[in-house]
C-alpha positions as CSV (number, residue, x, y, z in Angstrom):
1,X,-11.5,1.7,-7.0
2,X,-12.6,1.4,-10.7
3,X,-12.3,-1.6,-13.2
4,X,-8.8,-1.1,-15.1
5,X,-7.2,-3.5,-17.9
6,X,-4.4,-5.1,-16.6
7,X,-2.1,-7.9,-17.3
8,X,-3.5,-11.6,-18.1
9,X,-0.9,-12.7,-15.1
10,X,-2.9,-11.4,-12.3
11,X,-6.3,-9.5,-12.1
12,X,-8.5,-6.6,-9.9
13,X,-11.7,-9.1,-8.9
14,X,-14.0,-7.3,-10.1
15,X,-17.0,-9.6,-9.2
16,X,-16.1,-8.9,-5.6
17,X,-15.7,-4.9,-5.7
18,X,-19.4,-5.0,-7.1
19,X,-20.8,-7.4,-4.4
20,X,-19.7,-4.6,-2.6
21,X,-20.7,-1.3,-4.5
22,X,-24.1,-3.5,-3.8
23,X,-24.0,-4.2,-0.1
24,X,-21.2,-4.2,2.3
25,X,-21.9,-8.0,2.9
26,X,-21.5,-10.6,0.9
27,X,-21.6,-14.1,1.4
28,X,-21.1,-17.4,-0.6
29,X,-20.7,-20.8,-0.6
30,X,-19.2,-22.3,-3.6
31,X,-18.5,-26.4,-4.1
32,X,-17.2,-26.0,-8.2
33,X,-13.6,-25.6,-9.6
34,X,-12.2,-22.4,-8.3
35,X,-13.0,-19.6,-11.0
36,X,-9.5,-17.4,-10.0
37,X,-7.0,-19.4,-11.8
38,X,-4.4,-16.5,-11.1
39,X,-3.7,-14.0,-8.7
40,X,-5.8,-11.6,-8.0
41,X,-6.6,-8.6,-5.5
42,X,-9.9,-7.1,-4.8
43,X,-11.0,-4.5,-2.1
44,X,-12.7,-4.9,1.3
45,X,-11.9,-8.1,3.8
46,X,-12.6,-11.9,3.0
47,X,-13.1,-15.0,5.1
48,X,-12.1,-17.8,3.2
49,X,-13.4,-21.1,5.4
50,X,-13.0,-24.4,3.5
51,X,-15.8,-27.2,4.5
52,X,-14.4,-30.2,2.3
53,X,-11.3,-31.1,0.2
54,X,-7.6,-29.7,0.4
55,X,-6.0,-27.0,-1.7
56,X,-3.3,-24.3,-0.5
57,X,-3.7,-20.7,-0.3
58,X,-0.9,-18.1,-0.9
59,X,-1.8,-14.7,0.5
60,X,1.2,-12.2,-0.2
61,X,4.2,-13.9,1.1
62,X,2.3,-16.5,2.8
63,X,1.2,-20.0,2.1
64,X,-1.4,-22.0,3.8
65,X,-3.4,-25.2,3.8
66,X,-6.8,-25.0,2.8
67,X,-8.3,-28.5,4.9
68,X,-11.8,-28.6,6.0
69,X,-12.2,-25.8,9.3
70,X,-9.1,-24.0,8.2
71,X,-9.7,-20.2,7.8
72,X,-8.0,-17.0,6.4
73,X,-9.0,-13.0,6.5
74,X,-7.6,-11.4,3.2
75,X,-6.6,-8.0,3.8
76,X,-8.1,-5.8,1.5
77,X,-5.9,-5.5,-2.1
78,X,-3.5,-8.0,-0.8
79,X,-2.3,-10.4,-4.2
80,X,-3.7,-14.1,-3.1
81,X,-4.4,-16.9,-5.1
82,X,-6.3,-20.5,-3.9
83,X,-5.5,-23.7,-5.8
84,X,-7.1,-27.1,-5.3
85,X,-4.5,-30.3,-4.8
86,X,-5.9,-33.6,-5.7
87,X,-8.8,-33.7,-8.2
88,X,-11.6,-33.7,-5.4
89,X,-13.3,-30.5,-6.0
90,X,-12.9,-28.1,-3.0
91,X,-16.1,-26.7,-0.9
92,X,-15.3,-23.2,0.9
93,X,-17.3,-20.3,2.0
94,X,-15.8,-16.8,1.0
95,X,-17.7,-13.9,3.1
96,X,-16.9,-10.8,1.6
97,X,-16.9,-7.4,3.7
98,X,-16.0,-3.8,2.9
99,X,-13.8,-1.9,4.1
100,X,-15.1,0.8,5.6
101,X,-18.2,-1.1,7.1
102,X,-16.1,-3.4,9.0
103,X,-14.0,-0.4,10.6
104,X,-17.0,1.6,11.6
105,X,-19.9,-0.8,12.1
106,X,-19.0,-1.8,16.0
107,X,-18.2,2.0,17.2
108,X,-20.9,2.4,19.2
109,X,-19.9,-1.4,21.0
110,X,-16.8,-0.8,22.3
111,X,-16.0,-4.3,23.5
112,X,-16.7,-5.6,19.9
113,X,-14.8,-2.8,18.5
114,X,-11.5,-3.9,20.6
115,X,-12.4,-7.2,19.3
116,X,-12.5,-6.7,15.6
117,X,-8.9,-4.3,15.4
118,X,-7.3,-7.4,17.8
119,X,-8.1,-9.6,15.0
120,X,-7.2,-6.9,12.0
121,X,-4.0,-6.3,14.0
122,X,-2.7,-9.5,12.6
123,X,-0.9,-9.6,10.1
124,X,-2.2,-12.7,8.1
125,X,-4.6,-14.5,10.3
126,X,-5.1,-18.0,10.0
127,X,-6.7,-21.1,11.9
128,X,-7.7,-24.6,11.8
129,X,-10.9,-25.4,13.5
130,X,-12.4,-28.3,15.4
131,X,-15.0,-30.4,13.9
132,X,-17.3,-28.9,16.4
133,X,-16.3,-25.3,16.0
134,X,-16.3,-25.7,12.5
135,X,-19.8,-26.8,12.5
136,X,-20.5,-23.5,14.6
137,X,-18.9,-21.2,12.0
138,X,-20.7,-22.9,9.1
139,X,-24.0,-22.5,10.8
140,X,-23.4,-18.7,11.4
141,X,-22.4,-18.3,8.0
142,X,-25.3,-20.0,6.6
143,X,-27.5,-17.6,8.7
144,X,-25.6,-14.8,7.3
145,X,-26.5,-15.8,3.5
146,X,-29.8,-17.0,4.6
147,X,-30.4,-12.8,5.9
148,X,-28.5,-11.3,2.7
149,X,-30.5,-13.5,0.4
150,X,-34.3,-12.7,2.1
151,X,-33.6,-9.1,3.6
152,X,-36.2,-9.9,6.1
153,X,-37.4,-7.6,8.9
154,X,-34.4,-6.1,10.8
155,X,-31.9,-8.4,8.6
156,X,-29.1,-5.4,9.1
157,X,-29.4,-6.0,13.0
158,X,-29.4,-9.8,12.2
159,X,-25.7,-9.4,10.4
160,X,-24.4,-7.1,12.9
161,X,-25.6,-9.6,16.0
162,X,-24.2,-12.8,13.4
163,X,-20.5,-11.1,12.6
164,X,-20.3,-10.2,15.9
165,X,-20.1,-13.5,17.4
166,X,-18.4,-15.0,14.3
167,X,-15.5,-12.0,15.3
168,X,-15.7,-13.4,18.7
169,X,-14.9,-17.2,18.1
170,X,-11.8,-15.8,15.9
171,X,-10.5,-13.7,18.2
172,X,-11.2,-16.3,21.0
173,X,-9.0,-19.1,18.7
174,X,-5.6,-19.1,18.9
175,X,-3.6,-18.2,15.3
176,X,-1.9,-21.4,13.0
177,X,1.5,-21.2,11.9
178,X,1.9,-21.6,7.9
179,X,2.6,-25.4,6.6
180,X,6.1,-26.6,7.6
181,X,8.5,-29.2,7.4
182,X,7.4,-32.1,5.6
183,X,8.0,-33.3,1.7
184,X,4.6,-32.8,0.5
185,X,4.6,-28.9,1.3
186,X,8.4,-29.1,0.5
187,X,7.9,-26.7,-2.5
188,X,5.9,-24.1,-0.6
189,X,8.4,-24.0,2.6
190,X,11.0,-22.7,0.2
191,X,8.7,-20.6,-1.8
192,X,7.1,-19.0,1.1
193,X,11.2,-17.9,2.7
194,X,11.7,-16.4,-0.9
195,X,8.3,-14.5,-1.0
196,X,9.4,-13.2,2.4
197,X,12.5,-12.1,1.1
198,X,11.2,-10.6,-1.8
199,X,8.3,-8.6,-0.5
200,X,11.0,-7.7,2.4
201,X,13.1,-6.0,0.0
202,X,10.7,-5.1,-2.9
203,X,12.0,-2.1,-2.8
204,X,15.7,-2.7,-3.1
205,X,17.9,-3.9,-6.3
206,X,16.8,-7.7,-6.3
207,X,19.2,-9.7,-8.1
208,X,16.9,-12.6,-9.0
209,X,19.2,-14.9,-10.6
210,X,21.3,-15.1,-7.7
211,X,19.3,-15.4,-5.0
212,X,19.2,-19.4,-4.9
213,X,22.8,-18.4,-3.0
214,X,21.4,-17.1,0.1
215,X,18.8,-19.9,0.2
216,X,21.5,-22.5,-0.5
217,X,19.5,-24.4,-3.4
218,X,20.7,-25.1,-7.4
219,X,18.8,-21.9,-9.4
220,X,16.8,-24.6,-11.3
221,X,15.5,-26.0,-8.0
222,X,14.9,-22.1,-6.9
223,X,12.9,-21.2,-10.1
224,X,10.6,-24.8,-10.6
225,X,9.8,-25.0,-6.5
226,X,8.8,-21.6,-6.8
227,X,6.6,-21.7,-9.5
228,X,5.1,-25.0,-8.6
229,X,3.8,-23.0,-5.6
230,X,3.1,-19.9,-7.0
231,X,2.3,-20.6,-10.6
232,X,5.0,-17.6,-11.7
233,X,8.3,-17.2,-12.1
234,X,10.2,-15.2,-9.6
235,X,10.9,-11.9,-11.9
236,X,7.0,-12.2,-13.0
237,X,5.8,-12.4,-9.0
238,X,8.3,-9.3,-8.1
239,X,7.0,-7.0,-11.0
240,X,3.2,-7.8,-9.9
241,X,4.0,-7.4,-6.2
242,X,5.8,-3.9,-6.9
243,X,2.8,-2.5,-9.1
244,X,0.7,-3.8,-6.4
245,X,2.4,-1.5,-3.6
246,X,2.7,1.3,-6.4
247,X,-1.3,1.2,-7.1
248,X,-1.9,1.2,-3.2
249,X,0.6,4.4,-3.2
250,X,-1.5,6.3,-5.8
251,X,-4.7,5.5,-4.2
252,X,-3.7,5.9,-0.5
253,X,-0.8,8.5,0.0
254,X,0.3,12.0,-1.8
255,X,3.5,10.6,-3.3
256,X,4.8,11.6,-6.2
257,X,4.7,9.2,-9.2
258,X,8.8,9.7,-8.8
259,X,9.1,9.0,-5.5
260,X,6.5,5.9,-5.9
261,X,8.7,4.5,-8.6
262,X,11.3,4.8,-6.4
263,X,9.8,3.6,-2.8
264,X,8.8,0.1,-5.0
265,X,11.9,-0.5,-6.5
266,X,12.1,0.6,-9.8
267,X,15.6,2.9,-9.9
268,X,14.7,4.3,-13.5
269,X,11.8,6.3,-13.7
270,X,10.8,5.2,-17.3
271,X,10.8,1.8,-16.8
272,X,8.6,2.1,-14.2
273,X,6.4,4.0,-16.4
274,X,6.6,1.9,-19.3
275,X,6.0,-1.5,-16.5
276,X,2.9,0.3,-15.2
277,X,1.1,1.3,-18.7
278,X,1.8,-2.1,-19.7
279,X,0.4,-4.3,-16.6
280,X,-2.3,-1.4,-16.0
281,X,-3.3,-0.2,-19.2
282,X,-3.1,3.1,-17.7
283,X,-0.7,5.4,-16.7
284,X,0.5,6.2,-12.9
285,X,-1.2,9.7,-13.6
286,X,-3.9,8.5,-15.0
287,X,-4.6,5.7,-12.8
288,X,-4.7,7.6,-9.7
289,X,-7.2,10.2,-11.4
290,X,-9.6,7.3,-11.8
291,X,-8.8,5.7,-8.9
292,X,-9.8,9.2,-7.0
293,X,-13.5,8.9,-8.8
């Protein structure tokens, strides 16, 4: 997938996609502010492990706390978006891996193989790790830069052997429910329910303004929880989530732009048109053509 203009609301990370046009590995640790300050959605897998401070993470219609030994996998071109709470500056390592080399690179080891799809399975992994454990994975990840960075003898067969047993303690560790419950997360127990709903039925007429009804809140309380936790409003997050789906339509199926406009949600042809061109910079034509090279 090429670089394409789109709107100032969310983003294609293109930093990541050419880590990855590089080598099918990537692997970082970063202690600064967090340079995504909106969402964003980039291809290939991440692990996203935070080592120190607290921030949450919304990955589509999910939120999660980011606490030291916590860890999610990103699905490739899923919308997600990390944020930091508090002002202590949050310390994470984000291992990047493409696509295709994680589907293919354990064929020939069966066992590892079965290991890898349990854990893709899933449909947002998460965990929250012992001190210990944590201490494991950081180690293993540290090897992994350490091999990216020197490329020394054998390093490929290095960061097979090293994911390999990092995809075995995941898929060893039993999954974490999202946040819950209490006041402090208040905002994004009600914000996650309505980005369930709303990637649910993205593809339906979504009467926004009255959908503080079925989740039995005022409509101001509806609208300022849920962009506290998401940093948009709810029309803004539907019309980024449904040229989301529509972009993974025109790169990955045979639909036709009508029927795409139509399987997101958008009952008028033109509008979608005119929607796309103006959060793509391109249009639904055009972008697939690209998007094909």
């Amino acid at each position: 997938m090429g670089s394409y203009d789109i709107s100032s609301d969310y983003e294609l990370d293109d930093t990541t996609n050419r880590f990855l046009d590089n080598f099918p590995v990537h692997c970082h640790f970063r202690d600064g502010m967090i340079g995504q300050s909106k969402m964003h959605a980039h291809r290939g897998y991440e692990l996203y492990f935070c080592i120190e401070g607290h921030g949450k993470l919304l990955v589509a219609d999910r939120m999660y706390s980011l606490l030291p030994g916590s860890i999610a996998i990103i699905k490739p071109y899923v919308l997600h978006w990390p944020s930091v709470v508090g002002t202590k500056p949050l310390h994470r390592v984000v291992l990047s891996l493409d696509e295709r080399y994680v589907q293919t690179s354990f064929d020939n080891s069966p066992g590892i193989s079965n290991c890898v799809s349990t854990l893709l399975a899933e449909q947002q992994p998460y965990w929250c790790f012992s001190v210990v454990k944590m201490d494991k994975i950081r180690e293993l990840l540290l090897q992994l830069a350490r091999e990216i960075a020197e490329q020394p003898a054998f390093y490929e067969a290095a960061l097979h052997h090293l994911l390999a047993e990092l995809f075995i303690i995941l898929a060893r560790e039993q999954y974490c429910p999202p946040d819950r419950g209490n006041s402090e997360n208040a905002a994004f127990h009600l914000a996650e329910r309505i980005l369930r709903y709303l990637t649910a039925h993205y593809a339906d007429s979504i009467e926004v303004s009255r959908l503080h009804e079925r989740f039995n809140v005022s409509r101001s309380h509806m609208y300022d929880q849920f962009k506290q936790a998401t940093g948009h409003s709810l029309n803004r997050y539907l019309t980024i989530y449904r040229i989301n789906q529509a972009k993974r339509l025109l790169m990955d199926t045979p639909l036709s732009v009508t029927e795409i406009a139509s399987a997101v949600g958008f009952g008028d042809l033109s509008h979608f048109f005119h929607t796309f061109k103006s959060e793509t910079g391109l249009t639904p034509s055009s972008f697939r053509k690209q998007a094909g090279n």
